[in-house]
C-alpha positions as CSV (number, residue, x, y, z in Angstrom):
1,X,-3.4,5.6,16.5
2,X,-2.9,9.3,17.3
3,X,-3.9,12.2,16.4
4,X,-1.7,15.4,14.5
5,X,-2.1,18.3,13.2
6,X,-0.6,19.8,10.3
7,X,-0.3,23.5,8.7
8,X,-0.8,23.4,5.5
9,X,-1.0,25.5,2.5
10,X,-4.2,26.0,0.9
11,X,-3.5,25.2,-2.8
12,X,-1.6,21.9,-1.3
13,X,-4.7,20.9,0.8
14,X,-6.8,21.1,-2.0
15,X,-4.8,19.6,-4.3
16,X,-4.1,16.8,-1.9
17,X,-7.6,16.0,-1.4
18,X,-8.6,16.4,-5.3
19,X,-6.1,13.7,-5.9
20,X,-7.0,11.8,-3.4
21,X,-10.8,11.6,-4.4
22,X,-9.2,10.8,-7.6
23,X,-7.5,7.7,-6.0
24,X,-10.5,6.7,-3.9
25,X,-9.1,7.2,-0.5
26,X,-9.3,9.8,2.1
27,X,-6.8,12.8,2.6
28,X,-5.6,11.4,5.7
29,X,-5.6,7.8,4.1
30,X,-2.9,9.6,1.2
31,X,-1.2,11.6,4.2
32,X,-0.5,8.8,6.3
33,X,0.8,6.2,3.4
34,X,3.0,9.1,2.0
35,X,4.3,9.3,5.8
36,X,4.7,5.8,5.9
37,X,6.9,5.3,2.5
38,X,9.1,8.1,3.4
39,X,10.0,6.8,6.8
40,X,9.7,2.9,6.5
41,X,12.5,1.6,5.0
42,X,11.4,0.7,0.8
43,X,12.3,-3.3,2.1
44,X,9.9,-3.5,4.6
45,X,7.4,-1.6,2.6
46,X,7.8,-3.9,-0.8
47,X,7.0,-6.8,1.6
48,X,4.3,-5.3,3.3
49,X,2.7,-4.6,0.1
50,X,3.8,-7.9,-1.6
51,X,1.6,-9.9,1.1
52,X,-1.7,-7.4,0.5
53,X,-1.2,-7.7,-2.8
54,X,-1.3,-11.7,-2.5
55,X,-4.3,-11.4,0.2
56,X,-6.1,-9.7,-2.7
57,X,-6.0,-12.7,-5.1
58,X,-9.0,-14.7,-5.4
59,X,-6.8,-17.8,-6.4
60,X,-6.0,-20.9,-4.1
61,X,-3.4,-23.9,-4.6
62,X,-5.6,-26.6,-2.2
63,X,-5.2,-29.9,-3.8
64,X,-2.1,-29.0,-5.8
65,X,1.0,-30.9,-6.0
66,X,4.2,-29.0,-6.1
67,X,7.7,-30.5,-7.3
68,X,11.1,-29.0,-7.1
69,X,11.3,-28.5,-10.7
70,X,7.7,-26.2,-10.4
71,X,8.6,-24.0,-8.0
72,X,11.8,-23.3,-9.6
73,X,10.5,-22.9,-13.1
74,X,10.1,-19.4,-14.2
């Protein structure tokens, strides 16, 4: 990963890492991910974050059996 360096205004810096302490992550956690949903297309994003949101879940389906009908059922 590299390295940047950005000019900033102070009110925006501030304000950046106040909401960021807010959200539990660091300024250049918040900087980066705003980076990253302005320049990754919103497809590949919503499956990125579809599969860590699924990594996340403490739930398992070992031992289940799944029919056509199931999987289909909404």
């Amino acid at each position: 990963m590299k390295n940047i360096t950005l000019a900033m205004d102070e009110k925006v810096l501030k304000a950046g890492r106040e909401y960021a302490r807010k959200h539990n992550v660091s300024f250049n956690v918040l900087v980066r991910k705003l980076i990253e949903q302005t320049v990754i297309s919103s497809k590949e994003q919503w499956l990125e974050d579809t599969f860590a949101l699924m990594d996340k879940l403490d739930i398992s389906s070992e031992n289940q059996k799944w029919t056509r009908e199931d999987l289909y059922r909404v």
